[in-house]
C-alpha positions as CSV (number, residue, x, y, z in Angstrom):
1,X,-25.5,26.1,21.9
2,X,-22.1,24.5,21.1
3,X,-21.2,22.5,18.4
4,X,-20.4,18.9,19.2
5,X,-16.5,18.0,18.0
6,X,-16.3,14.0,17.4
7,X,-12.9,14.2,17.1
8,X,-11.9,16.1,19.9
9,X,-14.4,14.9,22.3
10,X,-13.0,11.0,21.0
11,X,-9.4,12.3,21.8
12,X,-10.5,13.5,25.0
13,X,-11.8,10.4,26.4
14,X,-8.9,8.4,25.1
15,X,-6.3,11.0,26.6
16,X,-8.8,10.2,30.0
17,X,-8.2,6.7,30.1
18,X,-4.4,6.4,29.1
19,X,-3.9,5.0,32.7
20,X,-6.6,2.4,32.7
21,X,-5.5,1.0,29.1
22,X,-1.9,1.2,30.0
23,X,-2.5,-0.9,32.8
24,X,-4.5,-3.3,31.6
25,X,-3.1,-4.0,27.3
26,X,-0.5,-6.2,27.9
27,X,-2.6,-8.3,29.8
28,X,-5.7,-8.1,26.9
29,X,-2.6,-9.2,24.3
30,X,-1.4,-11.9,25.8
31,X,-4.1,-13.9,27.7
32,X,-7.3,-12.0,27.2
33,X,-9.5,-10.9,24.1
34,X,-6.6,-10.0,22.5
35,X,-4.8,-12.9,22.3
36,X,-5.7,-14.5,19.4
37,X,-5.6,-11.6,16.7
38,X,-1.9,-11.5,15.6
39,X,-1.4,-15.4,15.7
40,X,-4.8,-15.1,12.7
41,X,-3.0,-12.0,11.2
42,X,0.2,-14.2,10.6
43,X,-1.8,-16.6,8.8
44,X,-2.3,-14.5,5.9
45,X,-0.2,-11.5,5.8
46,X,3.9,-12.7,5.4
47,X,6.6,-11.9,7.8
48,X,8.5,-8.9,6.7
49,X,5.1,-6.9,5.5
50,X,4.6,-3.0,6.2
51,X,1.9,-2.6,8.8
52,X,-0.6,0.0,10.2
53,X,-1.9,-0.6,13.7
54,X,-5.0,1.8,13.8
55,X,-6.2,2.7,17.0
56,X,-3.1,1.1,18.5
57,X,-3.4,2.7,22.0
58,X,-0.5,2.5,24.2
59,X,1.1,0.6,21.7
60,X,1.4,-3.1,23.1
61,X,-0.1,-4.6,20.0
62,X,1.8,-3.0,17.9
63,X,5.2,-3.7,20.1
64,X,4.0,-7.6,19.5
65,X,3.6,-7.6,15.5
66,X,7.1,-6.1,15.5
67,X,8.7,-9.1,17.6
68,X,6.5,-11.2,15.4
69,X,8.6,-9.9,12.3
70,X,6.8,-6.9,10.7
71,X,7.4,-3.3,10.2
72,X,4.5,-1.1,12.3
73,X,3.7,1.8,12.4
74,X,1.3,2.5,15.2
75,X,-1.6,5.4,14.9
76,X,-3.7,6.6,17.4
77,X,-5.7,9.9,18.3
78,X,-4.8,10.4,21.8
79,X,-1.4,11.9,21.9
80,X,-1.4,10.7,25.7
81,X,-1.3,7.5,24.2
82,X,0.9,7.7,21.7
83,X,3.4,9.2,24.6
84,X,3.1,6.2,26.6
85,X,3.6,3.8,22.9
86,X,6.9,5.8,22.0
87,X,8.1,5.9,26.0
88,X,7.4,1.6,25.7
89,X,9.7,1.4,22.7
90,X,10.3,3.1,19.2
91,X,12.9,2.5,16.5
92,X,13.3,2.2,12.7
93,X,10.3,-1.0,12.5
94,X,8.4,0.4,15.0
95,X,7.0,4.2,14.8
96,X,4.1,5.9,16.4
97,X,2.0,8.9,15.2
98,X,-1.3,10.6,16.1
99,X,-3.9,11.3,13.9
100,X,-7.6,10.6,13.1
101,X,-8.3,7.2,11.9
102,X,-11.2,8.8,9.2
103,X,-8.4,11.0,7.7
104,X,-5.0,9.3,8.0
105,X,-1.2,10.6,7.6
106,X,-0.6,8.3,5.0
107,X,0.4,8.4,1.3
108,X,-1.8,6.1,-0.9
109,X,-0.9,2.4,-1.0
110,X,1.7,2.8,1.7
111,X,0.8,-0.1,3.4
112,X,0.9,-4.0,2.9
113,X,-1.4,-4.7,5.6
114,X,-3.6,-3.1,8.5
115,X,-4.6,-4.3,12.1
116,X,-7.5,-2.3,13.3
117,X,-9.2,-3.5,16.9
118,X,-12.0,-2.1,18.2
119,X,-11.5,1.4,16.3
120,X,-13.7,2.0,13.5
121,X,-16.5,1.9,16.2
122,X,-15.2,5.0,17.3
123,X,-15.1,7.2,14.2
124,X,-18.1,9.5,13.4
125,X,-18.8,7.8,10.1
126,X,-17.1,4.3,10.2
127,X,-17.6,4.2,6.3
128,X,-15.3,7.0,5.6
129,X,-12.6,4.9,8.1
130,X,-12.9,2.2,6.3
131,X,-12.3,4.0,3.0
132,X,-9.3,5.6,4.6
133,X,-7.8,2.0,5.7
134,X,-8.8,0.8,1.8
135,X,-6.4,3.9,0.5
136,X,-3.3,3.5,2.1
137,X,-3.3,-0.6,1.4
138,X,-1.7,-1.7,-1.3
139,X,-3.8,-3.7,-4.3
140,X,-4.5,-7.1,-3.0
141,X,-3.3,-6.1,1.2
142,X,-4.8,-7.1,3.7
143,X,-7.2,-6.0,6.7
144,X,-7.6,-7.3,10.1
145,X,-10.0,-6.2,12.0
146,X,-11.9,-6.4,15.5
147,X,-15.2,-5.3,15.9
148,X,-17.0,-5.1,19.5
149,X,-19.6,-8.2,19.4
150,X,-23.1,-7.9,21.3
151,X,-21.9,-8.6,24.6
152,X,-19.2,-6.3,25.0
153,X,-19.2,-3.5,28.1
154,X,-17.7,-1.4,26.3
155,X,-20.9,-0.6,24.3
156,X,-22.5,1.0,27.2
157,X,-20.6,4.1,25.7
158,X,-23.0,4.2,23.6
159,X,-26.1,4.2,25.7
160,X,-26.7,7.5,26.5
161,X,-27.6,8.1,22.1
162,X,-31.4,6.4,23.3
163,X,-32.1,9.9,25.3
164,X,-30.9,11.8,22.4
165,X,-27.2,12.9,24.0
166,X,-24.5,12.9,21.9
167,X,-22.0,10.3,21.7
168,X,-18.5,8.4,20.7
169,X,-19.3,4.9,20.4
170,X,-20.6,3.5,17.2
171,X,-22.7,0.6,18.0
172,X,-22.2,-1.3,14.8
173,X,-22.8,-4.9,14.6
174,X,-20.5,-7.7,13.0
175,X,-23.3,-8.7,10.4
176,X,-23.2,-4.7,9.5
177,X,-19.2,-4.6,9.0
178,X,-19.1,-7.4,6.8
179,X,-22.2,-6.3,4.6
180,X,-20.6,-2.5,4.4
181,X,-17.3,-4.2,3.1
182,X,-18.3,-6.2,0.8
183,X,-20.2,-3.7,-0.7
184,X,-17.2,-1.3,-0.8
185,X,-15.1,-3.3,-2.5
186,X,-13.4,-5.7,0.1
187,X,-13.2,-9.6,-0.1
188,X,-13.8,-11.6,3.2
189,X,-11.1,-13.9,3.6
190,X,-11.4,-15.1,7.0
191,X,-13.1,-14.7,10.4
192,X,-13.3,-15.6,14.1
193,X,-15.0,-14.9,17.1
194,X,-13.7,-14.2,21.0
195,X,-15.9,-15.2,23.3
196,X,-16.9,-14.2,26.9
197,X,-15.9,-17.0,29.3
198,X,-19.6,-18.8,30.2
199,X,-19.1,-18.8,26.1
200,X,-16.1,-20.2,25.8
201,X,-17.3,-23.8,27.5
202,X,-20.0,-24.4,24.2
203,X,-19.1,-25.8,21.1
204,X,-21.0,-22.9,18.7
205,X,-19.1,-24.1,15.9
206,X,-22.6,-25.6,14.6
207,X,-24.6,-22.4,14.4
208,X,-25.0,-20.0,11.7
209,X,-22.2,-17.5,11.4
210,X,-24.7,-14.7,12.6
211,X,-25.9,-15.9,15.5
212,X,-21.9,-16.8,16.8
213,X,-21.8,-13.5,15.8
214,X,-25.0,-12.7,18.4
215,X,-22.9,-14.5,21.1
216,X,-19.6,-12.2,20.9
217,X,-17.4,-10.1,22.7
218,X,-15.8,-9.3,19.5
219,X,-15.7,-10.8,16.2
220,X,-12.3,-10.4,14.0
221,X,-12.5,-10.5,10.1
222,X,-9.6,-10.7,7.8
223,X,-10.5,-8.8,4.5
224,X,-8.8,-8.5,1.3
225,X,-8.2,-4.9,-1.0
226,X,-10.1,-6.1,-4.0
């Protein structure tokens, strides 16, 4: 029987859909679910700041909080991604490397501030990520990040866990990223939620937090480095 590698089996799939990302991030950055997240980063983390994007794919996001004035360096483990980030564009404020987001390249407190979208779902053990992202932030930095909401497709990678097959996909919830953060030592600053379409048209503003939460195709926290 062999052994099941998270890593390499999450590095795999990534490498397999370089070409479906690639073709379809630009578009997720500047009108679709994406669009929002570095307009609510600049709200709270100051033009100039060091920046990890983790998980940044084929680098698009990445390429935008450079234009936006910040110095990023872009990790992801597919190195078919990280190809196609350097062949977009790489120079001194913009760098790409691959590695594993539960054990980063990084010295301690190397960085001012961290955008992470729709990545820690895809580590083995997203509490040992988010200790990684909580050792390379300076005291007091800043983390953004995106977590797949209820209502996302993507979770169907998942799906196959209920018939006991082994998978990539950590189904974790909003309500469960908030509670493991705060009681890791992180302080919630701010949050937002991005919305399917038939969504969109409500006003939820007037429900509880948790069940906008229920409603999302992604929900995006800002947390602090106590």
């Amino acid at each position: 029987m062999t052994s099941f590698n998270w890593h390499q089996e999450a590095e795999k799939q990534w490498d397999d859909r370089v070409e479906f990302w690639n073709a379809n991030s630009k578009n997720m950055w500047e009108e679709g679910s994406r669009k929002t997240i570095i307009p609510f980063l600049k709200k709270h983390v100051g033009t100039g700041s060091k920046v990890a994007d983790l998980g940044c794919g084929d680098g698009y996001g990445s390429y935008k909080l450079e234009k936006a004035g910040y110095a990023v360096t872009g990790l992801d483990i597919s190195q078919d991604m990280i190809d196609r980030a350097k062949a977009r564009l790489e120079h001194k404020r913009l760098q790409f490397v691959q590695g594993d987001l539960a054990r980063l390249p990084f010295e301690i407190e190397s960085f001012d501030a961290i955008m992470a979208i729709n990545s820690l779902e895809w580590t083995e053990v997203p509490y040992k990520g988010l200790e990684e992202m909580k050792r390379i932030l300076k005291p007091g930095g800043q983390l953004c990040i995106g977590i797949l909401g209820p209502t996302a497709m993507p979770r169907m990678n998942s799906y196959r866990r209920i018939y006991g097959e082994e998978v990539i996909c950590n189904t974790m919830m909003p309500w469960e990223l908030r509670q493991m953060a705060e009681e890791t030592g992180w302080k919630l600053i701010d949050e937002h939620g991005v919305y399917k379409r038939e969504v969109e048209k409500e006003d939820v503003s007037h429900f509880p937090v948790e069940l906008q939460q229920a409603l999302t195709f992604m929900w995006v926290f800002l947390f602090e480095k106590k």
